[in-house]
ZADO-1210 file (C-alpha; in nm, 4 decimals, padded with zeros to 6 digits):
<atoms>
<atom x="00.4370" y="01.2420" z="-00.1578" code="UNK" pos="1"/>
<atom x="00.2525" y="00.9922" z="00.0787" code="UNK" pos="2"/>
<atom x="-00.0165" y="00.7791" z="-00.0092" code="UNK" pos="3"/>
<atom x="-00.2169" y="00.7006" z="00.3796" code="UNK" pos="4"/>
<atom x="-00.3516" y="00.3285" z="00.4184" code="UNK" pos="5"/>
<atom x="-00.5966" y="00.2447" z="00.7198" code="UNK" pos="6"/>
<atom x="-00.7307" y="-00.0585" z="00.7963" code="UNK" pos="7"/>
<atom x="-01.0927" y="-00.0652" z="00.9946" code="UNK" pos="8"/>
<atom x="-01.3407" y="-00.2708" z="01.1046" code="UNK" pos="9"/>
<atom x="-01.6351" y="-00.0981" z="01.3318" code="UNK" pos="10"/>
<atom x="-01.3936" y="00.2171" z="01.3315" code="UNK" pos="11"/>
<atom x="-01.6588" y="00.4809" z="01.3162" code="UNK" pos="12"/>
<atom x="-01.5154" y="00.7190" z="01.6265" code="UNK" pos="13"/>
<atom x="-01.1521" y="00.6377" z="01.6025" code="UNK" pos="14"/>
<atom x="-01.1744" y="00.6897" z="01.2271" code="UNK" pos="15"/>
<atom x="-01.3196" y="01.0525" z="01.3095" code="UNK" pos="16"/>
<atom x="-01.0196" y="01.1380" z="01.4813" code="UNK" pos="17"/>
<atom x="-00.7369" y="00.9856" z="01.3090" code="UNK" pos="18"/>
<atom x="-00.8589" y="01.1155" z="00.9722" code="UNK" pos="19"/>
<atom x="-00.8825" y="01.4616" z="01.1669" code="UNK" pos="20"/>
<atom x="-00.4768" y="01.4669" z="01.1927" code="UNK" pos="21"/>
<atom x="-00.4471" y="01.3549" z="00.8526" code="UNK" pos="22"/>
<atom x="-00.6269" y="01.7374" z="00.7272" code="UNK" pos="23"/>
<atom x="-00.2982" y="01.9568" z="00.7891" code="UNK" pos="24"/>
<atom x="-00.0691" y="01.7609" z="00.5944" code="UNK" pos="25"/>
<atom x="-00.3460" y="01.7468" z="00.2716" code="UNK" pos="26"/>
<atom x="-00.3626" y="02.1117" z="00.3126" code="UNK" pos="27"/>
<atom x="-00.0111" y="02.0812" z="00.2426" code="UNK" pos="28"/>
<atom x="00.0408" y="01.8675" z="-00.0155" code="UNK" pos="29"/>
<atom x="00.2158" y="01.5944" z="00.2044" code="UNK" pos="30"/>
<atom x="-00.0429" y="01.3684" z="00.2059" code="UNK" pos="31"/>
<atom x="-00.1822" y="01.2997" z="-00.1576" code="UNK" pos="32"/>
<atom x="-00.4574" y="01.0502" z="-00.0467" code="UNK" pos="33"/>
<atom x="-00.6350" y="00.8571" z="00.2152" code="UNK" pos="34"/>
<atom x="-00.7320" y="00.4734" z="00.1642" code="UNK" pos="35"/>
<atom x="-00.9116" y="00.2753" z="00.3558" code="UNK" pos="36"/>
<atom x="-00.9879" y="-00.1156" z="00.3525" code="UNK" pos="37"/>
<atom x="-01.2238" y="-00.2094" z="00.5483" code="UNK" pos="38"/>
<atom x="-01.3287" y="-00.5916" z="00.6699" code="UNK" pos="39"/>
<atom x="-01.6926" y="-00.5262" z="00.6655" code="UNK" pos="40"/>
<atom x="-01.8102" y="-00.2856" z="00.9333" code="UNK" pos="41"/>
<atom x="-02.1433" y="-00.2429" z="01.0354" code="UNK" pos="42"/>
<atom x="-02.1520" y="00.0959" z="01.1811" code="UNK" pos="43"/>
<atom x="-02.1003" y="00.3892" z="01.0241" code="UNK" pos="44"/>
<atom x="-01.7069" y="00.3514" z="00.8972" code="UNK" pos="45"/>
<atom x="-01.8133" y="00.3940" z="00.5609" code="UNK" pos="46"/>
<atom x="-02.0099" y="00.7035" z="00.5835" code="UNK" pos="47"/>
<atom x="-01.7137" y="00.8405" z="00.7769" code="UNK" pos="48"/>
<atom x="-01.4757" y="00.7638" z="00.4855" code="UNK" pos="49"/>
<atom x="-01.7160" y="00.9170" z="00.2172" code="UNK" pos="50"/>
<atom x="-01.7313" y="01.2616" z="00.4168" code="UNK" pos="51"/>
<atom x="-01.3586" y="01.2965" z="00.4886" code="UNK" pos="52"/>
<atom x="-01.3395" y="01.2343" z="00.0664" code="UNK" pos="53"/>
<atom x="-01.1135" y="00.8821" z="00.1402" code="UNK" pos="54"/>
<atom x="-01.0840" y="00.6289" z="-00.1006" code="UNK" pos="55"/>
<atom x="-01.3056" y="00.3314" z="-00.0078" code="UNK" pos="56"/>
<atom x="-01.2378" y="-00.0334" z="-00.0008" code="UNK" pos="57"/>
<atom x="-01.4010" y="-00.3484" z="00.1202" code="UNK" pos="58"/>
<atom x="-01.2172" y="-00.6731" z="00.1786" code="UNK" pos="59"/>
<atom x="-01.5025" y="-00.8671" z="00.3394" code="UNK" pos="60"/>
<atom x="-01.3209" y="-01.1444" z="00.6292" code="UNK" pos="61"/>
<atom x="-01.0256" y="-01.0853" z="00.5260" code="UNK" pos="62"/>
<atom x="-00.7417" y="-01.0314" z="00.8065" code="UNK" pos="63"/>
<atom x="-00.5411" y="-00.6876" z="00.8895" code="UNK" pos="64"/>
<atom x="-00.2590" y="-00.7668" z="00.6804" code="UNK" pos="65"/>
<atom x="-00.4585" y="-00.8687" z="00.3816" code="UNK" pos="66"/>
<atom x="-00.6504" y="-00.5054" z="00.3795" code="UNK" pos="67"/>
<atom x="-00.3027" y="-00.3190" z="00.4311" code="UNK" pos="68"/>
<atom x="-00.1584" y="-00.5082" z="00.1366" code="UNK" pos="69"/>
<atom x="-00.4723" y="-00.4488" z="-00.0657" code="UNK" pos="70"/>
<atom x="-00.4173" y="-00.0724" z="00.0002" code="UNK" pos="71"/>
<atom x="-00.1177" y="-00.0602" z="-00.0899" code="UNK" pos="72"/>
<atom x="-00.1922" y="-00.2143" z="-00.4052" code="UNK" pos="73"/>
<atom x="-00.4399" y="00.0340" z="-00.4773" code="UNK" pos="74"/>
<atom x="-00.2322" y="00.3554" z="-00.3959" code="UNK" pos="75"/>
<atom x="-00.0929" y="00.5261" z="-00.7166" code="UNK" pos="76"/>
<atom x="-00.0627" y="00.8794" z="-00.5825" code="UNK" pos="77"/>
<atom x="00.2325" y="00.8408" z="-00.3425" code="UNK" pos="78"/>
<atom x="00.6427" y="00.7300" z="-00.3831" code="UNK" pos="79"/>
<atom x="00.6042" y="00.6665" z="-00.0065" code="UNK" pos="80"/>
<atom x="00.2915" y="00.4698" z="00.2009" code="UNK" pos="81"/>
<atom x="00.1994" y="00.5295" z="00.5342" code="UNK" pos="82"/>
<atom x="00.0092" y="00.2846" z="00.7193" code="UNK" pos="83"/>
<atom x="-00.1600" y="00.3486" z="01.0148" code="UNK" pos="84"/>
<atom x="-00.4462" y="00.2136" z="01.2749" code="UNK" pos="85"/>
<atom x="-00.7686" y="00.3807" z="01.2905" code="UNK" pos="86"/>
<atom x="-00.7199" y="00.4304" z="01.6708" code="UNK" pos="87"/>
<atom x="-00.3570" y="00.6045" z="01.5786" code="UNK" pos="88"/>
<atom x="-00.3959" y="00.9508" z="01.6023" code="UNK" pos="89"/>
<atom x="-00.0568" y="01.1588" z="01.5057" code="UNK" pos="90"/>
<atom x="00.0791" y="01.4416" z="01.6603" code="UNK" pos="91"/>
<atom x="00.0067" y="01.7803" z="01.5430" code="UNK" pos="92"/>
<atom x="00.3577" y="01.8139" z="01.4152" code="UNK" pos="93"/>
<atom x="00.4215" y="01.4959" z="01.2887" code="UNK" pos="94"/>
<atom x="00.3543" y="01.5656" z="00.8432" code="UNK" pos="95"/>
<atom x="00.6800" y="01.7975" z="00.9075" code="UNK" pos="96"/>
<atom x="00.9449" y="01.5505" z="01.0526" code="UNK" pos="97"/>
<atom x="00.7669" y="01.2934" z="00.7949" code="UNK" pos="98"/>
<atom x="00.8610" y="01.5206" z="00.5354" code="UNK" pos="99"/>
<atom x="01.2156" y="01.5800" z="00.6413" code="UNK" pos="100"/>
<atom x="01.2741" y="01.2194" z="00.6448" code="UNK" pos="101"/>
<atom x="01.1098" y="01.1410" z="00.3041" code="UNK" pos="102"/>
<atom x="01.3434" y="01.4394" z="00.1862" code="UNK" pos="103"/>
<atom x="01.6495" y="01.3094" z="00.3471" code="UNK" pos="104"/>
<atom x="01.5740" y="00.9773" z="00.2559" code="UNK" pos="105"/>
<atom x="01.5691" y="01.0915" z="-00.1079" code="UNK" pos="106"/>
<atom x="01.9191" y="01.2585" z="-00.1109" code="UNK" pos="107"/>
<atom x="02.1017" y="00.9498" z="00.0978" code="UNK" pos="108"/>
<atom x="02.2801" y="00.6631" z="-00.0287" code="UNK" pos="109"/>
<atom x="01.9935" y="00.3881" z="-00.0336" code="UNK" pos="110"/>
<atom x="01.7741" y="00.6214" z="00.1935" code="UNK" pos="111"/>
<atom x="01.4956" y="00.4667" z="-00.0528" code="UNK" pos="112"/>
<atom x="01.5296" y="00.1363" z="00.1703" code="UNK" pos="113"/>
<atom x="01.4299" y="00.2950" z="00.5102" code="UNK" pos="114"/>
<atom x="01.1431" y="00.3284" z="00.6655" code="UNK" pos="115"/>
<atom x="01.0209" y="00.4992" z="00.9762" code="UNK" pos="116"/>
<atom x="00.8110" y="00.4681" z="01.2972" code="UNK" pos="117"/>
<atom x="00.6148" y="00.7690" z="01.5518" code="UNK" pos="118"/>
<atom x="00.6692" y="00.7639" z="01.9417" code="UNK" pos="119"/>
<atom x="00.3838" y="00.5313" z="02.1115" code="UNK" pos="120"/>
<atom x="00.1828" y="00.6934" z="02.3262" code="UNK" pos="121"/>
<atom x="-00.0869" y="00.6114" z="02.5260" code="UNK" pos="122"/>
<atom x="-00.4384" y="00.8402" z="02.5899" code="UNK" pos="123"/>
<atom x="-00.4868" y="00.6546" z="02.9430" code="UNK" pos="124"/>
<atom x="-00.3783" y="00.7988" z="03.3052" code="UNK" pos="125"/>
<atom x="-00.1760" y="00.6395" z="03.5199" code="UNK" pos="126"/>
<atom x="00.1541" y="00.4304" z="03.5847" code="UNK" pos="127"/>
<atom x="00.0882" y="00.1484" z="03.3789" code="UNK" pos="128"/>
<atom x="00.0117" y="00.3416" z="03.1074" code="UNK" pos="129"/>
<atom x="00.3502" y="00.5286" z="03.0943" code="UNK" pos="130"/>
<atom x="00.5137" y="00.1831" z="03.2007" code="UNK" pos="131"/>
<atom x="00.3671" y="00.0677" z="02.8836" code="UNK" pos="132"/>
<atom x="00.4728" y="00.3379" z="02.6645" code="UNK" pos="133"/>
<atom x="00.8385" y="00.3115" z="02.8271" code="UNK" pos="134"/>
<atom x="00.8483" y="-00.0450" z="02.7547" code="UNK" pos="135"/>
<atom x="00.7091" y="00.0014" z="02.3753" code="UNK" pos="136"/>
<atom x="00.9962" y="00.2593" z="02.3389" code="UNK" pos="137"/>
<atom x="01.2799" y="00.0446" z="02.4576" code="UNK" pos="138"/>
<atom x="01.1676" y="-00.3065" z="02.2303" code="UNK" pos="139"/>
<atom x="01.1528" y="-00.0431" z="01.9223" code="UNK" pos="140"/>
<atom x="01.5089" y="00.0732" z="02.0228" code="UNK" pos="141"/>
<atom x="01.6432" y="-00.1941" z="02.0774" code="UNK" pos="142"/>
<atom x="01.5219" y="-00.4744" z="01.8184" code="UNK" pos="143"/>
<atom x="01.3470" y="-00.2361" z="01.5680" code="UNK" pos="144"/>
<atom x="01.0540" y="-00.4057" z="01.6488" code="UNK" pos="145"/>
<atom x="00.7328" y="-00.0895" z="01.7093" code="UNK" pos="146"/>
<atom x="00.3727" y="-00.2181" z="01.7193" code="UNK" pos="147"/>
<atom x="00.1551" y="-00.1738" z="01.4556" code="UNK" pos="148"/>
<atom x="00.0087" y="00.1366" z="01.6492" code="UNK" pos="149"/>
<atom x="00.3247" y="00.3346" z="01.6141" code="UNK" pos="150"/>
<atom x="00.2879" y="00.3456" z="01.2200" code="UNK" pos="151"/>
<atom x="00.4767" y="00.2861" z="00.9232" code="UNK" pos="152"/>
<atom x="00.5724" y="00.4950" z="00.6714" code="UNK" pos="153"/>
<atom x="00.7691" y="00.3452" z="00.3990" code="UNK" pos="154"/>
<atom x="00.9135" y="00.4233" z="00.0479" code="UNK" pos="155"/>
<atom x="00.6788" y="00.1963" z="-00.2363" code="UNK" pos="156"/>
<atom x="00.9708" y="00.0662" z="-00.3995" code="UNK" pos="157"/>
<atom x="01.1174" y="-00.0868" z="-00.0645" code="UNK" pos="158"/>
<atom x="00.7678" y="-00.1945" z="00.0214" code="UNK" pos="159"/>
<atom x="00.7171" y="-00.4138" z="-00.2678" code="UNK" pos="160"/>
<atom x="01.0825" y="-00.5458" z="-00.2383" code="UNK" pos="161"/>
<atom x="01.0143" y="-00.6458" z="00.1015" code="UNK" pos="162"/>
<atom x="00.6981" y="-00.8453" z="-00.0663" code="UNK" pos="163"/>
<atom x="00.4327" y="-00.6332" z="00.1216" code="UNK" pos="164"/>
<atom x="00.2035" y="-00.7677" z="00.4136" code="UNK" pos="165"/>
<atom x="00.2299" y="-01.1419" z="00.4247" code="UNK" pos="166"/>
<atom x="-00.0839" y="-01.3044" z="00.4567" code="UNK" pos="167"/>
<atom x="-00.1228" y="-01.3404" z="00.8693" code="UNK" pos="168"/>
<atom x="-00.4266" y="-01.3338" z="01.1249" code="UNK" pos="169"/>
<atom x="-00.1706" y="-01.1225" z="01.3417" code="UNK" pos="170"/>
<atom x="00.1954" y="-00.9982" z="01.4065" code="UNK" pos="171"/>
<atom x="00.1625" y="-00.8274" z="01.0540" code="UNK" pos="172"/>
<atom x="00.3599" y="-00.5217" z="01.2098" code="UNK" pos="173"/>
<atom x="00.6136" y="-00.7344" z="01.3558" code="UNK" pos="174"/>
<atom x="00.6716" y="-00.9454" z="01.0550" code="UNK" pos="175"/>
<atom x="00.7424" y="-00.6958" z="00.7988" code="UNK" pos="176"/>
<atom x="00.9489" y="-00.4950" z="01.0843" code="UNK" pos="177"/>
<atom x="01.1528" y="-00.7688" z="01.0910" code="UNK" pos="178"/>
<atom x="01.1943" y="-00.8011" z="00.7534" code="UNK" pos="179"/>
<atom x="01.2825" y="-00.4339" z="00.7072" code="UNK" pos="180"/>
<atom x="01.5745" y="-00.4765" z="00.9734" code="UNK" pos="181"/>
<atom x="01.6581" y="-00.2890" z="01.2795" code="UNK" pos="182"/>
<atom x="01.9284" y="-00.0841" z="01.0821" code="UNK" pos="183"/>
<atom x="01.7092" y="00.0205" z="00.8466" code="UNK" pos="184"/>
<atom x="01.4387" y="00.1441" z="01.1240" code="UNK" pos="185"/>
<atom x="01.4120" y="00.5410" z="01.1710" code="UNK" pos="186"/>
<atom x="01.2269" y="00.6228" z="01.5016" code="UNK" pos="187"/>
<atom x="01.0806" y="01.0062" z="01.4678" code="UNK" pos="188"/>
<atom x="01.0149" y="01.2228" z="01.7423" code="UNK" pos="189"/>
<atom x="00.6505" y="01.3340" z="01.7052" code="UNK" pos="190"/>
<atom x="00.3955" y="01.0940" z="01.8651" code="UNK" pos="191"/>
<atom x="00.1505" y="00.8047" z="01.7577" code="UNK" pos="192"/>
<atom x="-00.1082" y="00.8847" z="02.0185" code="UNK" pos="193"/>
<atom x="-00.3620" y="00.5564" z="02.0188" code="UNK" pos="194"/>
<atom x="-00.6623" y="00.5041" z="02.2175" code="UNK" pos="195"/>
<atom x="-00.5980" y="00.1611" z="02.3251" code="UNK" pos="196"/>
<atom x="-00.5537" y="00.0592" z="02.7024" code="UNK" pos="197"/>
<atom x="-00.3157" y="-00.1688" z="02.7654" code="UNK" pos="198"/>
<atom x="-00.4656" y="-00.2745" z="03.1053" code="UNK" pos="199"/>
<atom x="-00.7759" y="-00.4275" z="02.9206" code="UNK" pos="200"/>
<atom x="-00.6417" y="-00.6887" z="02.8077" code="UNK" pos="201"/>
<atom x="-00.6176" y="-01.0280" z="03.1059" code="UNK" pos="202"/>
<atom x="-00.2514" y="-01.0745" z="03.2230" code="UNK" pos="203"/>
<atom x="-00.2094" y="-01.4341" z="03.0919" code="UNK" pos="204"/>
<atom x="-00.3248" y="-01.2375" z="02.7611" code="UNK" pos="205"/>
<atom x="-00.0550" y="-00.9854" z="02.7813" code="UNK" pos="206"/>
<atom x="00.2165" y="-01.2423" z="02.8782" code="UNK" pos="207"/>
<atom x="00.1778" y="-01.4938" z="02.5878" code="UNK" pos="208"/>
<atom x="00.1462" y="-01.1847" z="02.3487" code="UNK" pos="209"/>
<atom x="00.4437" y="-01.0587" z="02.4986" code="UNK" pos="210"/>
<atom x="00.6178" y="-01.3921" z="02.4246" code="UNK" pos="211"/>
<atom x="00.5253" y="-01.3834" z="02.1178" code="UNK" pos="212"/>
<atom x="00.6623" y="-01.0747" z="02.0490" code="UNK" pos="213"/>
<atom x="00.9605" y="-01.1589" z="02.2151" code="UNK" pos="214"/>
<atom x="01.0511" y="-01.4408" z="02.0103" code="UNK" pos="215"/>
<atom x="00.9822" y="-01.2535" z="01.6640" code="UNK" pos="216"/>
<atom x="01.2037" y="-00.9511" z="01.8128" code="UNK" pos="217"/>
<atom x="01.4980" y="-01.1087" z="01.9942" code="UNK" pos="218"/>
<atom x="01.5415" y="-01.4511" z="01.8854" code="UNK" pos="219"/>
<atom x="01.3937" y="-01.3982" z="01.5375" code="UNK" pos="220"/>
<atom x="01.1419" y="-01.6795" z="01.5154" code="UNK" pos="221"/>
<atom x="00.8778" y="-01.6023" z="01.1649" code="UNK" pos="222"/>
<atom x="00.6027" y="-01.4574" z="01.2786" code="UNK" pos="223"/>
<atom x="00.3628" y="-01.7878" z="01.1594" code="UNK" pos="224"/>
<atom x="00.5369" y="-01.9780" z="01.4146" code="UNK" pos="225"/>
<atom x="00.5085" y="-01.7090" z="01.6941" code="UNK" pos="226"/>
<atom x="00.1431" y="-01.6785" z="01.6194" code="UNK" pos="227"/>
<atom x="00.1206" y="-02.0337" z="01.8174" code="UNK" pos="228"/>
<atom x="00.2589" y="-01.8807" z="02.1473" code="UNK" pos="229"/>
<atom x="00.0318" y="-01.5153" z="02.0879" code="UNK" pos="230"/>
<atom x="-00.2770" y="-01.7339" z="02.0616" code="UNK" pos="231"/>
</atoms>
């Protein structure tokens, strides 16, 4: 049913985990394989991949959006992809409302040109943290716009109508969001829990990467151009 691309670099311990949630829904037949691209890591990624029985790919320098595409391409055991982040771990409940959408997308008229996102959610304490997560929830609402973080799981013929993954050093998950349309966007319940912390990052950082974002989202510049402003 779903073919599960990941794209790492130096993603030994997030790997662990996110290929940990992956286990329930093999069990049950939901997910039919795991591949992952990686750019070159020099930790122990690889080993990682070869114990959880993952298919293994390297795509030396190449960007994020080059290994997703180059998974895709290499999937043949799945009508639908999922592509996720190897600090994305999914909810324990989250293979079940996958599968009801997959199976309602099956019986609808052109439910074979949807795809869906999880619920962002943060690991980190605090305000900001659930300020983030609020904020994240209200851009994907609203402009069908999630972050790469939040997933993507997608039927393989709409995938390769869409053209794929462009070719970008960043705003891959916004580009191909926007291509998919906001109408075409199904948000799911169950959450896309990711180890990131959004206060790492400097504030003139966040702001021009929030710009960026903005224009893609609301006033639907290509993502080339906004890659200027997200610097």
């Amino acid at each position: 049913m779903i073919s599960v691309i990941i794209a790492t670099e130096n993603s030994e311990t997030n790997l662990v985990h996110a290929l940990s949630a992956l286990v329930p829904a093999a069990a049950e037949g939901i997910v039919r394989e795991v591949i992952v691209v990686d750019g070159g890591s020099t930790d122990n990624t690889d080993k990682v991949v070869d114990a959880a029985g993952c298919h293994w790919a390297l795509l030396r320098n190449a960007s994020r959006s080059e290994r997703l595409a180059h998974g895709a391409s290499l999937a043949n055991r799945g009508d639908w992809l999922l592509f996720l982040q190897p600090e994305t771990l999914l909810e324990s409940t989250w293979h079940h409302e996958a599968q009801a959408f997959v199976e309602r997308a099956a019986r609808a008229p052109n439910g074979l040109r949807t795809a869906a996102c999880f619920r962002l959610r943060y690991e980190a304490f605090g305000m900001s943290a659930r300020f983030s997560e609020t904020f994240a929830s209200l851009r994907s609402q609203l402009l069908g716009m999630p972050y790469g973080n939040q997933g993507l799981l997608i039927s393989r013929q709409f995938y390769q109508k869409l053209g794929g993954h462009r070719p970008l050093p960043d705003l891959e998950d916004l580009d191909i969001a926007k291509r998919i349309g906001r109408g075409r966007m199904v948000f799911l319940r169950s959450a896309a829990v990711t180890s990131g912390v959004p206060e790492s990052e400097g504030a003139l950082a966040r702001f021009r990467q929030a710009l960026a974002r903005f224009c893609v989202g609301a006033l639907r510049i290509p993502a080339s151009v906004a890659l200027k402003l997200h610097g």
